[in-house]
C-alpha positions, 0 to 999 in steps of 0.5 A, spaced: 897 140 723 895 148 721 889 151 723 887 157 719 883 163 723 878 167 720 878 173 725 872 177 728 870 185 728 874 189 730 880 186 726 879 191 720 883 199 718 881 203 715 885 201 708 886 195 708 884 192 701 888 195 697 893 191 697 889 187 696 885 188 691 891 189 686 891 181 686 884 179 680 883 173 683 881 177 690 878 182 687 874 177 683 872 173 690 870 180 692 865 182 688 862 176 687 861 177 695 859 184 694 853 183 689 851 178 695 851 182 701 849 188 697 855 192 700 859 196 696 866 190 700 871 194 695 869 202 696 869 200 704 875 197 705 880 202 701 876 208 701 871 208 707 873 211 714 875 208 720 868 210 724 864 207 717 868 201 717 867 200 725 859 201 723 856 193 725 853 194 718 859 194 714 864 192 719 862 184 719 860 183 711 868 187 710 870 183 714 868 175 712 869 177 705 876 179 707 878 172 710 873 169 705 878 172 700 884 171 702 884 164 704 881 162 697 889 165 695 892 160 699 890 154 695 887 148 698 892 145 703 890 146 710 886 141 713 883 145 719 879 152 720 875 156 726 873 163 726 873 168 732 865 171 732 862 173 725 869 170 724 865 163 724 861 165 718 867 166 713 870 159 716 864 155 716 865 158 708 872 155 708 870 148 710 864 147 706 859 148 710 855 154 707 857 156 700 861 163 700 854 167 698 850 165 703 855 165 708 855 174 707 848 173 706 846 170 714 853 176 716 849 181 713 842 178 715 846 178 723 850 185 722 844 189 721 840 185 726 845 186 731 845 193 730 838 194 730 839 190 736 844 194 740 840 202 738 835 199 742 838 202 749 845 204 750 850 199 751 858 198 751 864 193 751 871 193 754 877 189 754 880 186 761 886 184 760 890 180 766 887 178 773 885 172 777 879 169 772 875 169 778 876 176 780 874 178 773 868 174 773 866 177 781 866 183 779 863 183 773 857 179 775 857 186 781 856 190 775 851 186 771 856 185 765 857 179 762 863 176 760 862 176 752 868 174 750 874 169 753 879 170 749 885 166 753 891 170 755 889 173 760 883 177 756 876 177 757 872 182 754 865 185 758 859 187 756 853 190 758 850 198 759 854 203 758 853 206 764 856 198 767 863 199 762 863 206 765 863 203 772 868 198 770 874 202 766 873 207 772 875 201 777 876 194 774 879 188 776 884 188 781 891 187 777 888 188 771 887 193 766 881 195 762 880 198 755 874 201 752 873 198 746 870 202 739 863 198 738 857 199 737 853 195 743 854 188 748 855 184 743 854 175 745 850 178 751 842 178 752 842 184 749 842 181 742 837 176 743 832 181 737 838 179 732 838 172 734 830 171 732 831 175 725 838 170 724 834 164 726 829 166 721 833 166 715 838 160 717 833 156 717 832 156 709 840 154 708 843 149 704 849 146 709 853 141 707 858 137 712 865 141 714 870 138 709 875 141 714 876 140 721 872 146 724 871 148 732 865 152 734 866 158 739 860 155 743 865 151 747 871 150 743 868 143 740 869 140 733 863 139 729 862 134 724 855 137 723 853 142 717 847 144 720 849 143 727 854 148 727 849 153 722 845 153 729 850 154 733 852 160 729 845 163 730 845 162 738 852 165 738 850 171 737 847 172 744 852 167 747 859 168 750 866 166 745 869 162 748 875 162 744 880 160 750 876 153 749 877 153 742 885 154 743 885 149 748 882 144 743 887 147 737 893 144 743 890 137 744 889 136 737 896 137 736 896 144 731 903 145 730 901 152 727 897 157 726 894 162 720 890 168 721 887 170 714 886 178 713 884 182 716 889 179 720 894 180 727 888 180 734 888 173 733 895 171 732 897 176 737 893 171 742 896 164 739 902 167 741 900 168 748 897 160 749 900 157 744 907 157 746 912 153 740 906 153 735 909 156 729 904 162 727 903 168 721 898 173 721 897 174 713 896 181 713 898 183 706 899 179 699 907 180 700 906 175 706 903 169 701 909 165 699 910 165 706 903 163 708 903 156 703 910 154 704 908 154 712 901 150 710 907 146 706 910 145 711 905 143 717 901 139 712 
């Protein structure tokens, strides 16, 4: 079985359309999310520099409708889906759950929400990568940082104050390393519960239908086989840890044999290869990768 994975913010550089965009049927999936969402999706992924792209605002709705996109190109021959953080909206697309263009209207809802929420007062994020989970988590709780993000491999990523993160990338963890990360606030913490009452809101007036694909939830890495279940776990995500260490762990016991992460691609992919040693994995990064991408869905169908 092939997993597709729809990665999350973080994913996008400055350009990355363009290639892209030469294919019609793409550039007409993009459109239509543009009229959506109500951003300029084409402009910003081939013109827009890097600090606009990184704006929470632009940076989730350009990156659903990158995925979204993308894996519409592969046909339909894949059986299974998840998404990394706003990554679950463009898989949520992908499996049936929500249309296309209600899924970039509840992402771009959440991204102006979230960055609302995060100007409230100061806030940051870094990456841990390696140390005992345990002596990760101790010193965190010490900082009164969250672990928002359990990316597996190693990887956990901190959230909290600027002033905490500071703290951290000065003395992390014994035996890792700690990496400040270019985002605008302490996302999947309490710090975003004012964008998960906004998103509520709107999610509450969908349409869902249940998934036509497998689909885990970054809830706790657990397959949902309901539409509206998995819409209101989306919505709770927000100010709640990805656990995507689960979600892998899940893909193992299924028994995926391969893994392909849609475009914006690569973080994710780079992870599968560190937890899921023998899967087969391609990170489709540009159109060229396409042949590539349906013969691996072919062959692992």
């Amino acid at each position: 079985m092939l997993v597709v994975l729809c990665p999350g913010q973080g994913s996008q550089t400055p350009g990355f359309l363009n290639p892209w965009l030469e294919l019609d049927s793409f550039a007409s999936v993009v459109a239509s999310l543009s009229e959506a969402s109500g951003l300029d999706i084409a402009k910003h992924g081939t013109e827009s520099d890097a600090d606009t792209i990184r704006d929470t605002a632009v940076a989730q709705p350009l990156i659903v409708a990158a995925s979204i996109a993308s894996a519409l190109e592969l046909g339909s021959g894949f059986s299974a889906v998840a998404g990394h953080s706003v990554g679950e909206f463009a898989a949520a697309a992908l499996a049936g759950i929500l249309a296309p263009e209600d899924a970039i209207r509840a992402v771009s809802i959440r991204s102006r929400a979230m960055a609302a929420a995060a100007s409230l007062e100061p806030t940051s994020m870094a990456a841990v990568l390696g140390g005992e989970q345990s002596v990760v988590l101790e010193r965190l709780e010490q900082l009164d940082l969250y672990p928002a993000n359990f990316n597996g491999a190693g990887q956990i990523v901190a959230a909290g104050s600027a002033e905490a993160i500071a703290a951290l990338v000065a003395e992390g963890p014994a035996g890792s390393r700690v990496i400040q990360l270019q985002v605008a606030g302490a996302f999947h913490t309490r710090y975003m519960e004012p964008a998960v009452a906004e998103l509520a809101g709107f999610a509450a007036g969908l349409e869902t239908e249940n998934p036509t694909r497998r689909i885990w939830s970054n809830q706790a890495g657990q397959e949902i086989t309901n539409g509206k279940e998995y819409v209101d776990l989306l919505v709770g995500q927000v100010a709640s840890s990805v656990r995507w260490d689960a979600c892998m762990q899940s893909f193992a016991d299924a028994g995926v044999t391969a893994v392909l992460e849609v475009s914006p691609a690569g973080a994710l992919a780079g992870l599968a290869k560190r937890a899921l040693p023998g899967v087969e994995i391609l990170a489709l990064k540009t159109p060229d990768q396409l042949d590539a991408a349906r013969e691996l869905i072919a062959n692992h169908s």
